[in-house]
Backbone bond lengths (Angstrom), bond angles and torsions (degrees), N, CA, C in turn:
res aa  C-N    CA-C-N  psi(-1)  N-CA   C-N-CA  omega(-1)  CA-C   N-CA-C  phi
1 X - - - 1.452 - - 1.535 109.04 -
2 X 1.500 126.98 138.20 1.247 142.06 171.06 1.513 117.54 -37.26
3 X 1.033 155.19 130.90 1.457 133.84 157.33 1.505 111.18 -92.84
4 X 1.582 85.97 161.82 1.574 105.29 -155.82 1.763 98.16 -103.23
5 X 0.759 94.07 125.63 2.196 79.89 171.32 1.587 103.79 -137.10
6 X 1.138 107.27 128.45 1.764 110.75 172.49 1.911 97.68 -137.79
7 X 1.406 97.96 -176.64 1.270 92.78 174.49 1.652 125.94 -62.23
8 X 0.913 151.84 -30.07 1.536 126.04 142.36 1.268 142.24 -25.34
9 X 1.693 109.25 -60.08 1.280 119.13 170.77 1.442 110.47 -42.64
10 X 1.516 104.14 -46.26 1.796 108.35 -170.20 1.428 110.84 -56.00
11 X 1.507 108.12 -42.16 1.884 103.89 -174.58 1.495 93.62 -86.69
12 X 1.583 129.88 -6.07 1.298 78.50 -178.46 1.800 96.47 -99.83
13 X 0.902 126.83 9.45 1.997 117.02 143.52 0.908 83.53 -59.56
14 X 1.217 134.81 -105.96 1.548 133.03 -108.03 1.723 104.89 -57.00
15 X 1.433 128.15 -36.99 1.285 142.83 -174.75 1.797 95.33 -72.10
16 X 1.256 107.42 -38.01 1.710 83.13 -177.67 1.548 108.06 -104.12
17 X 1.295 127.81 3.19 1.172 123.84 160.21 1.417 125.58 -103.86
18 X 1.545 123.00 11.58 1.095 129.90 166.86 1.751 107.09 -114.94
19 X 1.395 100.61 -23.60 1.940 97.16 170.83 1.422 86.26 88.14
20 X 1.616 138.33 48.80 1.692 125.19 -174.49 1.483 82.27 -134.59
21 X 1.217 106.69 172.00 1.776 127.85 152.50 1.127 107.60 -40.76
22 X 1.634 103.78 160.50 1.183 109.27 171.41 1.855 116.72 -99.72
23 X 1.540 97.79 -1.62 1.410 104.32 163.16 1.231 121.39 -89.92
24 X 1.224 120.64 -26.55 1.899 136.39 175.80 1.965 100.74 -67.29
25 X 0.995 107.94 -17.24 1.320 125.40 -167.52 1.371 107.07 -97.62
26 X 1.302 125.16 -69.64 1.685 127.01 165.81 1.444 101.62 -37.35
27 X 1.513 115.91 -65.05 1.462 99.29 -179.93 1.337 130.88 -37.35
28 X 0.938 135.46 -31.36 1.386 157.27 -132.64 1.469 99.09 -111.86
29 X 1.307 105.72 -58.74 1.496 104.46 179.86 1.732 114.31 -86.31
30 X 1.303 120.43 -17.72 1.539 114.85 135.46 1.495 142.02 -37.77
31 X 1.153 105.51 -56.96 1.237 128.63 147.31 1.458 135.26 -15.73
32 X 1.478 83.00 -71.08 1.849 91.29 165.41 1.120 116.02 -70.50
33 X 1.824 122.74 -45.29 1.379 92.33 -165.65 1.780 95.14 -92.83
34 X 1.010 153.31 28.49 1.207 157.07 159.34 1.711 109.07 -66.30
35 X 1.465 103.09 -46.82 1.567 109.38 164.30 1.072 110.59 -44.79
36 X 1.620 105.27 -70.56 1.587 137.74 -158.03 1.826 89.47 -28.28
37 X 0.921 110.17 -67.40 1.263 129.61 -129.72 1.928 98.20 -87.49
38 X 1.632 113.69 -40.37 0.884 119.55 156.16 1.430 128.69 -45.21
39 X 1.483 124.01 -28.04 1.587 133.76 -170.64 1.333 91.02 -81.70
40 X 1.472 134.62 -29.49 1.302 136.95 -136.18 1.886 99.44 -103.02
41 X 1.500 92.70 -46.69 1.217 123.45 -179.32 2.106 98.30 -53.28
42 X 1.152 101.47 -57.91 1.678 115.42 173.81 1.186 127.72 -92.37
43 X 1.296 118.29 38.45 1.516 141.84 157.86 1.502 88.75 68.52
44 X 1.204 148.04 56.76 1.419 134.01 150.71 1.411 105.59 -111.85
45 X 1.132 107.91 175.18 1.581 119.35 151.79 1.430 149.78 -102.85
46 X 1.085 113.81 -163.94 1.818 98.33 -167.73 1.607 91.83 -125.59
47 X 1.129 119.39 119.03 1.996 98.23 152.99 1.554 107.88 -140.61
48 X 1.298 102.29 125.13 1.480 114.62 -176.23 1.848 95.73 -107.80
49 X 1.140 107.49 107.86 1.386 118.73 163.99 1.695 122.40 -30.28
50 X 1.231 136.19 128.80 1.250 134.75 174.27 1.957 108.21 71.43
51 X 1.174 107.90 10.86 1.583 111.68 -170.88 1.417 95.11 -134.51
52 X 1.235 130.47 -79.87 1.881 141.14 -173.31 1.038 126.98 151.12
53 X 1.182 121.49 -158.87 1.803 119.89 -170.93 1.390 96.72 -152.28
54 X 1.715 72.07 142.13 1.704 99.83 170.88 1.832 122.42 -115.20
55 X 1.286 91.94 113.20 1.425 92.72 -170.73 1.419 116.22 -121.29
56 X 1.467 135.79 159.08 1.572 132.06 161.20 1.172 111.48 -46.12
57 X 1.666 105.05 158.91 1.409 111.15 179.35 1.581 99.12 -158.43
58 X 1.279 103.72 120.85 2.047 109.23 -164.67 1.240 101.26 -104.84
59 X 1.678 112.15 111.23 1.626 143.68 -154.36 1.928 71.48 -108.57
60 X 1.927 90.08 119.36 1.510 85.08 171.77 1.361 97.53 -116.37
61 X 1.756 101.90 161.72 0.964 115.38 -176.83 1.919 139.73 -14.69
62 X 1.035 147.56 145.76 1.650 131.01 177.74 1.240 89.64 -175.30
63 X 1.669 94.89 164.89 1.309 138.57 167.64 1.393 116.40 -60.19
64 X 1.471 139.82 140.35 1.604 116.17 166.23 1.929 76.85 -151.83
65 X 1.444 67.93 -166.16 1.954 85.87 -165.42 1.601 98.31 -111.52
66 X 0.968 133.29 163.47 1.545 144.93 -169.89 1.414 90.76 -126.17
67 X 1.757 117.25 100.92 1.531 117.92 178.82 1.483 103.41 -80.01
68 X 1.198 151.11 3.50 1.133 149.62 146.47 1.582 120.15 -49.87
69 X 1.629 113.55 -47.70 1.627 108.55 168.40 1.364 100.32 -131.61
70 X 1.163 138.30 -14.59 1.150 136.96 168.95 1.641 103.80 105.09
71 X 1.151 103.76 7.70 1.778 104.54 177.33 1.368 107.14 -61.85
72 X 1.742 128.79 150.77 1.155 126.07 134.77 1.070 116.02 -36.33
73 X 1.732 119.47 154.75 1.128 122.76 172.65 1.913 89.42 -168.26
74 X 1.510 96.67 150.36 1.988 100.49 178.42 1.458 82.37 -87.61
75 X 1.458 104.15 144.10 1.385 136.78 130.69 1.637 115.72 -83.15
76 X 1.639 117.24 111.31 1.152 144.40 156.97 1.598 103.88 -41.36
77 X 1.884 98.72 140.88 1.353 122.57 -173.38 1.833 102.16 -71.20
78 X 1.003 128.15 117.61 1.485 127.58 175.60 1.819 109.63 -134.63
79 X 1.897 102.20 149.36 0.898 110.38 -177.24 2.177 115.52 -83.31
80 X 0.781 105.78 135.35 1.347 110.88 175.36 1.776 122.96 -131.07
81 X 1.721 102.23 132.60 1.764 103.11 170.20 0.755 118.23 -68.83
82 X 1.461 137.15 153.61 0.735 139.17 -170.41 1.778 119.73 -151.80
83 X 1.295 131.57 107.61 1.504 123.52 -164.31 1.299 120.68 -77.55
84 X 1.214 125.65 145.30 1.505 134.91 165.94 1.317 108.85 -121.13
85 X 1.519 125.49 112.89 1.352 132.96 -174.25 1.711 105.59 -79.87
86 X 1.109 109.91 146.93 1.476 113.63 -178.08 1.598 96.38 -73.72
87 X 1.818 99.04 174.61 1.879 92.70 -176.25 1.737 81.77 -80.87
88 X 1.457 144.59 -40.93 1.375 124.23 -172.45 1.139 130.41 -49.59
89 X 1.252 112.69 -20.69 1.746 132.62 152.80 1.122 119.61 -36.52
90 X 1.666 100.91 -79.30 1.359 110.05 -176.24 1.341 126.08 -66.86
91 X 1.526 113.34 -41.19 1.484 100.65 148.27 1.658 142.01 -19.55
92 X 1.711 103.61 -77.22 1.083 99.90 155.66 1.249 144.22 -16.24
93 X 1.579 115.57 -80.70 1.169 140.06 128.25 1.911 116.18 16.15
94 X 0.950 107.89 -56.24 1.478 138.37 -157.80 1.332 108.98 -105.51
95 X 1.395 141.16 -21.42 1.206 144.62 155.93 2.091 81.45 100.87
96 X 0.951 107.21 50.76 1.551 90.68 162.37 1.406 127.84 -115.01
C-alpha cells in the first residue's frame, strides 16, 4: 500500500525520531513550511538539495469557458509554484 504523509505524519517522525513532543514537533514542521511558503509569497525560491525546487511560474493571461453557461470569459494573469524534483528524486523514485 502507498503511504500517505501530510502534516501529522511529518511531526509524528520528527517527534519519534527526535525523542520531542508531539507539539514541539507540529511546530517545527509549521515552521518550515511557514518559511516555505513565505520565500514564495516574496518572490524567492525554495531549493532543498537532494529533494527540488520550488519556484514561481507567471500563468499569463487567457481565454477559458465558464462551465456554468458555457460563455467565454478571461482568465486573469496569476502567479503559480511550481516543483522541480532533483535528479536524486527521481532516481529514487525510479528504483535507481
Amino acid at each position: 500500500m502507498a503511504k500517505f504523509v501530510n502534516k501529522d505524519s511529518l511531526a509524528d517522525a520528527v517527534s519519534l525520531d527526535l525523542n520531542i513532543s508531539k507539539l514541539d514537533a507540529m511546530r517545527a514542521v509549521n515552521l518550515i513550511f511557514d518559511e516555505m511558503s513565505d520565500a514564495l509569497a516574496n518572490d524567492g525560491n525554495i531549493d532543498i538539495s537532494a529533494f527540488g525546487k520550488f519556484e514561481l511560474f507567471h500563468r499569463k493571461e487567457r481565454m477559458g469557458i465558464n462551465p456554468s453557461n458555457m460563455e467565454p470569459m478571461m482568465i486573469h494573469s496569476s502567479l503559480l509554484p511550481k516543483f522541480r524534483p532533483s535528479q536524486t528524486l527521481k532516481n529514487k523514485c525510479n528504483n535507481k
